[in-house]
C-alpha positions as CSV (number, residue, x, y, z in Angstrom):
1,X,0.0,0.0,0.0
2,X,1.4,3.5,-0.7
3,X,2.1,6.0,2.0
4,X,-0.1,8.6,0.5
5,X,-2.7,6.1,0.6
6,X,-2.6,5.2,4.1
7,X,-4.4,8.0,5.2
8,X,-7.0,7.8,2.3
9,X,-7.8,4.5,3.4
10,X,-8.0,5.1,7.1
11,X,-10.3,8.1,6.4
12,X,-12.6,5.6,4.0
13,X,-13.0,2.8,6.7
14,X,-13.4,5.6,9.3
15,X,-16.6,6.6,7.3
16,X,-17.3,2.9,6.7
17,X,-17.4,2.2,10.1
18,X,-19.7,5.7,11.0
């Protein structure tokens, strides 16, 4: 997984997860 996409990613499952 990229670095830049770590955050992306993070942020996605974080709003997944809402």
């Amino acid at each position: 997984m990229k670095p830049e996409n770590t955050a992306n990613v993070k942020i996605a499952f974080a709003v997944f997860l809402s």
